[in-house]
N, C-alpha and C positions, 0 to 999 in steps of 0.2 A: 472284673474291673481292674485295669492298670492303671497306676497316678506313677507318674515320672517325672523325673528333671536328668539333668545332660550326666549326673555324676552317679544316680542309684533310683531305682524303681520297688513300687510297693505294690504287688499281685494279690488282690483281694476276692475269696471264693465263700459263697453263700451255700453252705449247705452241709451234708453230715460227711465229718472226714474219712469214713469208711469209702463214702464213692468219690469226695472230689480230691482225696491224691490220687486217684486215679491219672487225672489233670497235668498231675507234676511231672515233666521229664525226668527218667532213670540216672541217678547220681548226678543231679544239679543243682543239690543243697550241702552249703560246708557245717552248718550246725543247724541242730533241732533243740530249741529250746520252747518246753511248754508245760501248764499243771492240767490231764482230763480234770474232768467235772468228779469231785472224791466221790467212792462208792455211796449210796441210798443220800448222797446231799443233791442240792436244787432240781426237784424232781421236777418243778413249775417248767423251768426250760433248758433241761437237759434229760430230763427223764427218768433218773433217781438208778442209774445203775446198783442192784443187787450186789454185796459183796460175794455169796457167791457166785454169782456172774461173769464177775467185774474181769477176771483173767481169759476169757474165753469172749467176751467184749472186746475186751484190746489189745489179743494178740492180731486179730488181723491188720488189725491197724498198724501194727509196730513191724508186722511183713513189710506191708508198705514203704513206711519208714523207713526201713532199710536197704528197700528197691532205689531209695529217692537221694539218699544219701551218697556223697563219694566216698571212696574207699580211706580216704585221709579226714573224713568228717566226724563228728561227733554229737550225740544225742544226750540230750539232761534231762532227766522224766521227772517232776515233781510230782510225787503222789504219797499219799498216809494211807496206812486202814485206821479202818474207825473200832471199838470196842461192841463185841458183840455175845449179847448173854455171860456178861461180866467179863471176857477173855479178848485178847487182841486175835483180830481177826488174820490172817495167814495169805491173805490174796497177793498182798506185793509180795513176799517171797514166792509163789504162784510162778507171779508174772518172771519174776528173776529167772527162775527155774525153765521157762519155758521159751523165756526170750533165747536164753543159752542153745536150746536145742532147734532154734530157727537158725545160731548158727553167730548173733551178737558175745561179744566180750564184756562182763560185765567188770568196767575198768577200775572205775574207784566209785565209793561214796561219799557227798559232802553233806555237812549236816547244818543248816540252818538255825542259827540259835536266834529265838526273836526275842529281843532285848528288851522291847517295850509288853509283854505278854501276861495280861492281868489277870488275878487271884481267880479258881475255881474248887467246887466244890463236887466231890463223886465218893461212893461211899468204901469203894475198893481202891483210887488212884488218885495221883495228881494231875497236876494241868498240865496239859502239854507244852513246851516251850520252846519246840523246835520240829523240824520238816524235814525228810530227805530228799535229797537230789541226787539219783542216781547215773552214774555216766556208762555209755556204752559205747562201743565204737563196732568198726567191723575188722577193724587188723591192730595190731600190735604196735604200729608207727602211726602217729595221725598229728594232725599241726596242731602246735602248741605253742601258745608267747607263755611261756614261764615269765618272763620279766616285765610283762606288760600290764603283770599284780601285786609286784611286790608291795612291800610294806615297812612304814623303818623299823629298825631293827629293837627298840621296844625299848622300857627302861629297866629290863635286867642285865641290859648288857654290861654297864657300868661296872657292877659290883661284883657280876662274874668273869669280866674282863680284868679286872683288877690286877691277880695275881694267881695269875694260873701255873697248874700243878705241871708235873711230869706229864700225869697221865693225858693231863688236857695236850700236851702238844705233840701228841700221838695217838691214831686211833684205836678209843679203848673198845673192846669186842663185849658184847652183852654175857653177863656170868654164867647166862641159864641155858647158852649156846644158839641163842635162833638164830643166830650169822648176823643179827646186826649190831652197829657199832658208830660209835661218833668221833670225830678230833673236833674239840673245842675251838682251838688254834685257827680254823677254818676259816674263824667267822672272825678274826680279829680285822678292826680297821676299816669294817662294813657299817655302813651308815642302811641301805636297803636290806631285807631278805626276802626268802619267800616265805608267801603264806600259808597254814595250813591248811585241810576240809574242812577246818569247822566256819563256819562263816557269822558275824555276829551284825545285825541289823536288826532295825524297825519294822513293823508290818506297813506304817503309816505309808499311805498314797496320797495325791491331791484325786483320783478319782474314788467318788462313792457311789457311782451308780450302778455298779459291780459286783457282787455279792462275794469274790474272790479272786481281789488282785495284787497281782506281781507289785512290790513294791519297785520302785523305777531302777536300782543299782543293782538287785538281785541279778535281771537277765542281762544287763549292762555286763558284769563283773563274767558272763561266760563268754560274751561278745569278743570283752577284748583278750580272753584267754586265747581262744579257739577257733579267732577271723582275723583274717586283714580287710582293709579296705577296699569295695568292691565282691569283696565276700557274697554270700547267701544264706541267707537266717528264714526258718522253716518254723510259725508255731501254728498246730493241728487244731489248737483249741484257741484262737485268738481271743475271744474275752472284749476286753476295753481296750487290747493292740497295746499293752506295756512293755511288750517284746519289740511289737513294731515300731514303735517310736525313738526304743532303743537303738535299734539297729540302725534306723534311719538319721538318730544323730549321732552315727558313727558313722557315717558313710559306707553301708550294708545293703543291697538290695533284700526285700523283705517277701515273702510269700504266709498269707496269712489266711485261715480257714475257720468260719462261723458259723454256727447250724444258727442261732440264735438270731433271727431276722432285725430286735430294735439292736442290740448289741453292735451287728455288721450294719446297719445305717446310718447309727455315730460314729462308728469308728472312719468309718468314709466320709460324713460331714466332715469329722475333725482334720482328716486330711486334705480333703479337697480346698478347707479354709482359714489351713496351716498357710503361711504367707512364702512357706522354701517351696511349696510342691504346686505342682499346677500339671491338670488332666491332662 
């Protein structure tokens, strides 16, 4: 199913993403932003992939992924393992491992710290309070708006601007030799900068019919990193379409893939009787 208007279009495929990016033309997506379904969770309507499994599950799919992707695109894979026989289980570094040898760059990691994340109790650990999102590309140059995340420049600046040293107005080189190094000075007179991986939000959504969803600025915040306008935003695992909505009010064309049949029949009512889009 296609829903369009004159400025961007939303491609919406029913079925398991293993066959239907088949669907997808070869490098006509500029980002892939999605969470699969986490190993042995929502077994009701995903199936409850096995953490052993789980890397031999979705490498094929991340072939794909890569088929589908342009060469200046980029891929955010939200996934966790879960604790198994008291130990962290080892699959997402699996998948790392193997993505690499399909021939992906695993570029950076961001780390989701969820702000609002309530008390738990385990007899070996604490509560988790944070997710990663892994990035990959296929080359070493891929498009980026650095600037289209900045953030201001926080209130230490103040008192570290203040009265800066020698050292600050020259780049000091790190003592322990890893070749890296700061000048201070850099940042005088900057009201923006950039942000770091860690990213700090809510889990909180206005949708609960979901059993796990993208909060609405999470895939926002890769949107405007990693598209312009007119772009192409790929998510494998659409869910409740928090990616798609995203995209689509960024003026993104969307392709979005659901095995889960009530799931992809709201996410289309929603669309269809969104007042911007019309079949």
């Amino acid at each position: 199913m296609t829903i369009a208007t004159p400025n961007h279009n939303a491609v919406l495929l029913l079925g398991d993403a293993r066959f239907e990016l088949a669907k997808v033309a070869s490098e006509s997506v500029d980002l892939i932003v999605t969470s699969p379904p986490y190993a042995n969770q929502r077994a009701n309507t995903y199936g409850g992939v096995k953490p052993a499994d789980y890397a031999a599950w979705f490498l094929p799919i991340a072939g794909e992924l890569q088929r589908v992707l342009k060469p200046t695109g980029t891929f955010i894979l939200n996934v966790k393992e879960p604790a198994v026989n008291g130990e962290r289980h080892t699959h997402v570094i699996e998948i790392i491992l193997e993505m690499r040898k399909q021939g992906w760059l695993w570029t950076e990691e961001f780390v989701w710290h969820k702000k609002n994340c309530y008390p738990g109790k385990w007899p070996n650990r604490f509560r988790d309070a944070w997710e990663r999102l892994l990035q990959f590309n296929k080359q070493r140059k891929f498009k980026m708006n650095q600037q289209a995340v900045m953030v201001p420049v926080g209130d230490w600046y103040d008192n570290r601007m203040r009265n800066l040293s020698e050292t600050d107005r020259t780049r000091d080189e790190s003592k322990v030799g890893s070749g890296f190094g700061k000048k201070v000075e850099n940042w005088l007179g900057r009201d923006m900068v950039y942000p770091t991986n860690v990213l700090h939000g809510a889990t909180e959504c206005g949708n609960r019919n979901h059993s796990a969803v993208f909060p609405y600025w999470l895939p926002e915040w890769f949107i405007d990193l990693f598209t312009d306008p007119g772009d192409t935003v790929l998510d494998p695992f659409m869910g409740s379409g928090t990616t798609a909505f995203a995209a689509l009010d960024k003026g993104r064309n969307v392709i979005g893939i659901e095995m889960h049949e009530p799931y992809y029949n709201e996410l289309k009512q929603r669309l269809t009787q969104d007042a911007r889009l019309a079949i």
